[in-house]
C-alpha positions as CSV (number, residue, x, y, z in Angstrom):
1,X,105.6,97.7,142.3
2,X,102.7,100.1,141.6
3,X,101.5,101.3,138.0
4,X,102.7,104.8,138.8
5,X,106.4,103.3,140.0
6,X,106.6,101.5,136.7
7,X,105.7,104.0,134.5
8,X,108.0,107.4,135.2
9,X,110.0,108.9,133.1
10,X,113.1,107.8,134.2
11,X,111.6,103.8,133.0
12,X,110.0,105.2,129.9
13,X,113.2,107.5,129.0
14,X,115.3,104.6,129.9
15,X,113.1,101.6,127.6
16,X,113.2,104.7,124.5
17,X,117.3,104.5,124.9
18,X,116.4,100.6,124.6
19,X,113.6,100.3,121.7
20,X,116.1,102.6,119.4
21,X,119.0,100.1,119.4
22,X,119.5,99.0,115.7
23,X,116.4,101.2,114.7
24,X,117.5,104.9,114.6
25,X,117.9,105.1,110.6
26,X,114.4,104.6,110.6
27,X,111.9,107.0,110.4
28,X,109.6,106.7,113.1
29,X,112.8,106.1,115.6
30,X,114.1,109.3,114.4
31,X,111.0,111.5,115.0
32,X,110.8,110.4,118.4
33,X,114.2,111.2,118.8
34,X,115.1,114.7,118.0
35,X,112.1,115.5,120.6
36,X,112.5,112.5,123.3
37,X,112.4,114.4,126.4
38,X,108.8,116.2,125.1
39,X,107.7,112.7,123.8
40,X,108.6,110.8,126.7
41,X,107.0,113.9,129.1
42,X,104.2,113.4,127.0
43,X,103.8,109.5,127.7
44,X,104.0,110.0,131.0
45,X,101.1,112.3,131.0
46,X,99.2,110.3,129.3
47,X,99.9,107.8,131.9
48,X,99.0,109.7,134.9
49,X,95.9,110.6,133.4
50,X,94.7,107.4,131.5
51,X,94.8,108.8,128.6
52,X,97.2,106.7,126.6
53,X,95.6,104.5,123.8
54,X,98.2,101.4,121.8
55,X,99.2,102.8,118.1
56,X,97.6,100.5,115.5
57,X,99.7,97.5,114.3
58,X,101.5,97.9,110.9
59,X,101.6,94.1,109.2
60,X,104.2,92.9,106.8
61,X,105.4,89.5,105.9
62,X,109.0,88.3,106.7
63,X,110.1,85.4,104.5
64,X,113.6,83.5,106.8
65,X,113.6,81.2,108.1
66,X,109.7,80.7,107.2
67,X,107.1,83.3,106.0
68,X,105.9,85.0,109.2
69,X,103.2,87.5,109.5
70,X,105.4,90.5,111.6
71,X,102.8,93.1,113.4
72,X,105.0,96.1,114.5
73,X,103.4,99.1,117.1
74,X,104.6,102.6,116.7
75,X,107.9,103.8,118.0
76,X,106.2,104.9,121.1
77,X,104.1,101.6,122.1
78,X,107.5,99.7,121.7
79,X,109.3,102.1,124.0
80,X,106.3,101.6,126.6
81,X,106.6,98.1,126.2
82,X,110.0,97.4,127.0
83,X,109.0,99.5,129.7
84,X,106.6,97.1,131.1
85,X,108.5,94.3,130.5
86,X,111.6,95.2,131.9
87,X,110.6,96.5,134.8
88,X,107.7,94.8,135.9
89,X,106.7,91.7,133.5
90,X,110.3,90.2,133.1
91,X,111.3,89.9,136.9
92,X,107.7,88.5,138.2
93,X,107.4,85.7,135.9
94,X,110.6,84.8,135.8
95,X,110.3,83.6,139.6
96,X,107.3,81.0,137.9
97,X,109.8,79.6,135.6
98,X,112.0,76.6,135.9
99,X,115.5,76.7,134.6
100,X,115.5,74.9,131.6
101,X,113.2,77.7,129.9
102,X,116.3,79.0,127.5
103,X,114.2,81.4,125.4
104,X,114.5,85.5,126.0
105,X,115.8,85.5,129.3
106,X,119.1,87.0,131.0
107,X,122.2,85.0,131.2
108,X,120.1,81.8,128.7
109,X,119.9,82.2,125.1
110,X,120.4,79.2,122.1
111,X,124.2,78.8,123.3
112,X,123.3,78.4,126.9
113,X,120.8,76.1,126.1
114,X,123.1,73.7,123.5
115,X,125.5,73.6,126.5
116,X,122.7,72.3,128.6
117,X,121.5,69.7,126.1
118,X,125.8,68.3,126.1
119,X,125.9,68.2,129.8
120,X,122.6,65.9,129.4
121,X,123.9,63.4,126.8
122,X,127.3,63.2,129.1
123,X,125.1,62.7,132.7
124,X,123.3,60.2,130.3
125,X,125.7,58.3,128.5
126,X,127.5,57.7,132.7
127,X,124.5,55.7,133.5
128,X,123.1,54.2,130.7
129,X,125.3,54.2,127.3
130,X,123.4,55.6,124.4
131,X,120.4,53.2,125.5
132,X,117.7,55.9,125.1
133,X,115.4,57.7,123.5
134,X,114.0,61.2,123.2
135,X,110.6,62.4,122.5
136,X,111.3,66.3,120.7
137,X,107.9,68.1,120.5
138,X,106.9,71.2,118.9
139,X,103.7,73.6,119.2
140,X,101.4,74.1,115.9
141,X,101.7,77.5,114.9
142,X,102.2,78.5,118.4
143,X,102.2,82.6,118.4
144,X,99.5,82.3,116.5
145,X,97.7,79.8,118.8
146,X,98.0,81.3,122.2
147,X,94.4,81.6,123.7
148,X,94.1,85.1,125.6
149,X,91.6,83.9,128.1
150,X,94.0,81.1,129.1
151,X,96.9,83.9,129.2
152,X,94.9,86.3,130.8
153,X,93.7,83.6,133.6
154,X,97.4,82.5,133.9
155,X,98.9,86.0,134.3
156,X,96.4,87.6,137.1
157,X,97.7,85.3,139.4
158,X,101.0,86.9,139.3
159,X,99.7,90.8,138.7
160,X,98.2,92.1,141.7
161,X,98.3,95.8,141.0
162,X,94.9,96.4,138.9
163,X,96.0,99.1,136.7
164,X,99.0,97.0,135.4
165,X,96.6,93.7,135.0
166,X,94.1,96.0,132.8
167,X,96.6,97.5,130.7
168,X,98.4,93.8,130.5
169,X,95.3,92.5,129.2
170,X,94.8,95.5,126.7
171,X,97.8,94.4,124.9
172,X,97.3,91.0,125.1
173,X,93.5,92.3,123.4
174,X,94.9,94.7,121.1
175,X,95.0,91.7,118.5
176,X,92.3,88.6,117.3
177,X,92.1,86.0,119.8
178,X,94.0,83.5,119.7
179,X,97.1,84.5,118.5
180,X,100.5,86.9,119.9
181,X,101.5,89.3,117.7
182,X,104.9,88.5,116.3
183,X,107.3,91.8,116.6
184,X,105.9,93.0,120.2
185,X,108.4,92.7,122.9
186,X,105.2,91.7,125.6
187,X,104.5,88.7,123.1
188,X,108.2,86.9,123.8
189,X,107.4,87.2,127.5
190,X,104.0,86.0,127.2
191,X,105.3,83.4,125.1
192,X,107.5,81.8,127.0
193,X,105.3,82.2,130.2
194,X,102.5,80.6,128.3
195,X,104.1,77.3,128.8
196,X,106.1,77.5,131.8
197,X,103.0,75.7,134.2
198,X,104.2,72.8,131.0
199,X,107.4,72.7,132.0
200,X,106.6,72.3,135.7
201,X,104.0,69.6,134.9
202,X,106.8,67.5,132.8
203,X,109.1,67.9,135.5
204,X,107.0,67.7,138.7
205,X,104.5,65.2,137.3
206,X,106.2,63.4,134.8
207,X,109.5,63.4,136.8
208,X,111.5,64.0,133.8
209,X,115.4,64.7,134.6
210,X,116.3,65.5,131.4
211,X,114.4,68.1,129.4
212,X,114.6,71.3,128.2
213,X,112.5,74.0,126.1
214,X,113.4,77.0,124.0
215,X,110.0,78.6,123.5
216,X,107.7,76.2,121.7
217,X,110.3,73.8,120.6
218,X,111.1,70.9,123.6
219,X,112.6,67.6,124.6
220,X,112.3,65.1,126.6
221,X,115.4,62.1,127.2
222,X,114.6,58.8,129.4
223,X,116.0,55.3,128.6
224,X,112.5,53.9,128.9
225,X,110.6,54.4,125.3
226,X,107.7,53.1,126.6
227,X,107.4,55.8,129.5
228,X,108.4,58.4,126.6
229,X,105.0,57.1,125.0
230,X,103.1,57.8,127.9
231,X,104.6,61.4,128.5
232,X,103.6,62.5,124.4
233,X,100.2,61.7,125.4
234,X,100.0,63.3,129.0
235,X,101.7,66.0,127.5
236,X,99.2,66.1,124.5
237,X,96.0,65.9,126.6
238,X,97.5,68.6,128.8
239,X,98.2,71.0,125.9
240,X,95.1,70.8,124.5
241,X,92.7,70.6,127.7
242,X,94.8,73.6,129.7
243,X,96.5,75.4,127.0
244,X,94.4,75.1,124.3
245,X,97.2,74.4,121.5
246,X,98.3,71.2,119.7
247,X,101.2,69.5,119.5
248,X,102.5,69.9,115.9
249,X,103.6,66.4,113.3
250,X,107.2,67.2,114.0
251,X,106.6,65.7,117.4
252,X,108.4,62.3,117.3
253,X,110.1,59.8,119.5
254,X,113.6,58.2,118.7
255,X,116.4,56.5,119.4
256,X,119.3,58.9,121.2
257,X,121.8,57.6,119.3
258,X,120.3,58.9,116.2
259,X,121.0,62.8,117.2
260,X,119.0,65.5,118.3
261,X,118.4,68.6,115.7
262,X,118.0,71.4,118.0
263,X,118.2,75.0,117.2
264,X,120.4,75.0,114.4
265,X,122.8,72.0,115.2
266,X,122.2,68.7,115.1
267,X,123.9,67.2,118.5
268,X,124.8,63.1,118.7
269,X,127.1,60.6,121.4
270,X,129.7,58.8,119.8
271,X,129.9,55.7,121.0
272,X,133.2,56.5,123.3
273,X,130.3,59.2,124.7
274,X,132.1,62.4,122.6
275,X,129.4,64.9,121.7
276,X,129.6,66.0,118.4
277,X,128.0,69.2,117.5
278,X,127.3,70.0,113.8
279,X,125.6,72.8,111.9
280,X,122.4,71.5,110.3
281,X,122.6,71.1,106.6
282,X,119.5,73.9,106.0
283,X,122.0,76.3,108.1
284,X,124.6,75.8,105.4
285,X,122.4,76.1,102.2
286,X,120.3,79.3,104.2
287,X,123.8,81.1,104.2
288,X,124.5,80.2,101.1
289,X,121.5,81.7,99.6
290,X,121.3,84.4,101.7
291,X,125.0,85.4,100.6
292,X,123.8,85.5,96.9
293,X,120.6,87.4,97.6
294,X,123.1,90.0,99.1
295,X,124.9,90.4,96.4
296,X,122.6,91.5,94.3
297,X,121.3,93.8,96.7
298,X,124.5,95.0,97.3
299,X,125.4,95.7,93.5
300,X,121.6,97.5,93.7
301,X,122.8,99.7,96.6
302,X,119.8,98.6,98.3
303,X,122.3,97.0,101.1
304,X,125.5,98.2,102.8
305,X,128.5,96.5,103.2
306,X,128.6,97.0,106.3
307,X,125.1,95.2,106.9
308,X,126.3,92.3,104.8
309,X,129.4,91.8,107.2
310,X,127.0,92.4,110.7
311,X,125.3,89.4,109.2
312,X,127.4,87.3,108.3
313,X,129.7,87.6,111.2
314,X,126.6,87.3,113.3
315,X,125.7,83.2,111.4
316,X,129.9,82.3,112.0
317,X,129.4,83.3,115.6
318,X,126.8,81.4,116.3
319,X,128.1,78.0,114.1
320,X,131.4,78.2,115.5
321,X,129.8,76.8,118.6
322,X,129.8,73.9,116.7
323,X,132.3,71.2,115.4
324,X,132.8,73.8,112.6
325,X,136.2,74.8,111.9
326,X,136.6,73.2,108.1
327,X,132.9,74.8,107.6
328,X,134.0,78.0,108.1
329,X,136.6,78.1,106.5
330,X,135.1,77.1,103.1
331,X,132.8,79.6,103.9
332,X,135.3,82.3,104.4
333,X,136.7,81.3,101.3
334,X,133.2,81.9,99.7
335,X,132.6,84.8,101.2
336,X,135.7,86.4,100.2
337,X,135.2,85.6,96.4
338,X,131.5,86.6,96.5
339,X,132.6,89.8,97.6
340,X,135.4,91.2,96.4
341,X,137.4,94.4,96.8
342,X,135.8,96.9,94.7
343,X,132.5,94.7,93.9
């Protein structure tokens, strides 16, 4: 696909229908909407004759789970970006990735990969009990870390049209190097591609069955702890000599029967081989805070109730794919006397 075949306004019409999801109260969001079709006729001529130039970043500081610096483009830039990535970016490098890459892809997601990481400890426990170990590994500050040369060397493989590789490389430019820009849509695509030669290497060269990553977090399962030694430091020499990152103090070996925490649960073979799910204690106490922090936002009409509800309906969907009845039910039960009628 050329730069022009991308880039019409059917695709950019298309990826502004897409960018305004959950964002039309806003401002910006709602000034491109009352005048989309002249806005989007705009962006394509700007296109066509190389004229169009990335907004400049607004930065703000998000404070859950961690304090993260968020770097959000213009209305416009994120409706061009979406644009790129869905029809161009998101179905090339998706044929470079191998299928335990769980992060920000179609038909994947947390769930999917949770699922993955059971069917492992079953396929495990057949042939050797609970006789392992893993080795879970994380990246040190890794959107921050991502080296654009290395990116930029990684991704012109895959681009062959020129005008899409120069205006790839403009965004991945249009912040310091290193670092991805936490809030564009291009950054969670780069991000997860970043690794992917990784993932090959530790299943190619490493021959490592069972293994999975979901963006910067990873693990590794083999019955051998020894081996597991020698993989953290193949891995580490080839993170820092290819990738230029590092491998963060989180990174650890174990015993399997002591549990995996992985996004959000923490995951563990009984020793009939049952695997038990359970929400991670920092889940619980997050919610908890969060549902008194709403509160008083709520009484300070500063939230709606209707927000409050989108959220928390949103944490018991995803913990109910846990061993979590009794949970939430006592959270329910919380819930219900934090906020009561007419509060």
């Amino acid at each position: 696909m050329t730069f022009d075949e991308v880039f019409t306004f059917e695709h950019l019409y298309k990826s502004y229908l897409i960018a305004r999801k959950g964002k039309r109260n806003k401002n910006s969001t709602a000034k491109y909407e009352v005048n989309a079709i002249e806005f989007t006729n705009y962006l394509l001529y700007q296109f066509k004759n190389n004229k169009y130039k990335i907004g400049k970043y607004k930065e703000f500081y998000v404070y859950e789970p961690k304090k993260r610096l968020i770097m959000s483009l213009p209305f416009k830039d994120r409706a061009v970006q979406h644009c790129l990535c869905d029809y161009y970016l998101e179905p090339l490098l998706e044929k470079s990735m191998i299928y335990d890459n769980y992060a920000n892809r179609k038909n994947k997601g947390t769930h999917k990969a949770l699922n993955r990481l059971e069917n492992y400890f079953h396929k495990f426990y057949r042939k050797h009990k609970s006789d392992g170990y893993v080795l879970k590994c994380d990246i040190s500050k890794y959107f921050y870390s991502v080296n654009h040369d290395v990116l930029k060397n990684m991704i012109s493989r895959y681009i062959k049209d020129r005008k899409i590789l120069n205006f790839t490389f403009q965004i991945i430019d249009s912040t310091e190097n290193p670092g991805l820009p936490i809030g564009n849509q291009t950054s969670q695509w780069f991000a997860i591609f970043y690794m992917s030669c990784l993932d090959h290497f530790i299943k190619e060269k490493l021959h490592i069955k069972y293994c999975e990553r979901y963006m910067d977090d990873f693990l590794l399962i083999h019955n051998d702890k020894e081996y597991l030694k020698y993989c953290k430091s193949e891995i580490s020499n080839y993170v820092e000599n290819e990738l230029k990152l590092k491998l963060n103090n989180k990174t650890q070996i174990f015993p399997l029967k002591n549990g995996v925490d992985f996004l959000g649960f923490h995951t563990y073979l009984t020793e009939t081989g049952k695997v038990i799910r359970k929400v991670r204690r920092n889940s619980k106490k997050g919610m908890n805070n969060k549902l008194k922090k709403f509160k008083k936002l709520c009484i300070k009409r500063k939230i709606s109730k209707e927000q409050i509800d989108k959220s928390y309906n949103s944490w018991v969907g995803h913990v109910s794919h846990g061993n979590s009845y009794h949970l939430i039910k006592n959270m329910d039960k919380k819930y219900k006397e934090i906020f009561k009628d007419g509060d």
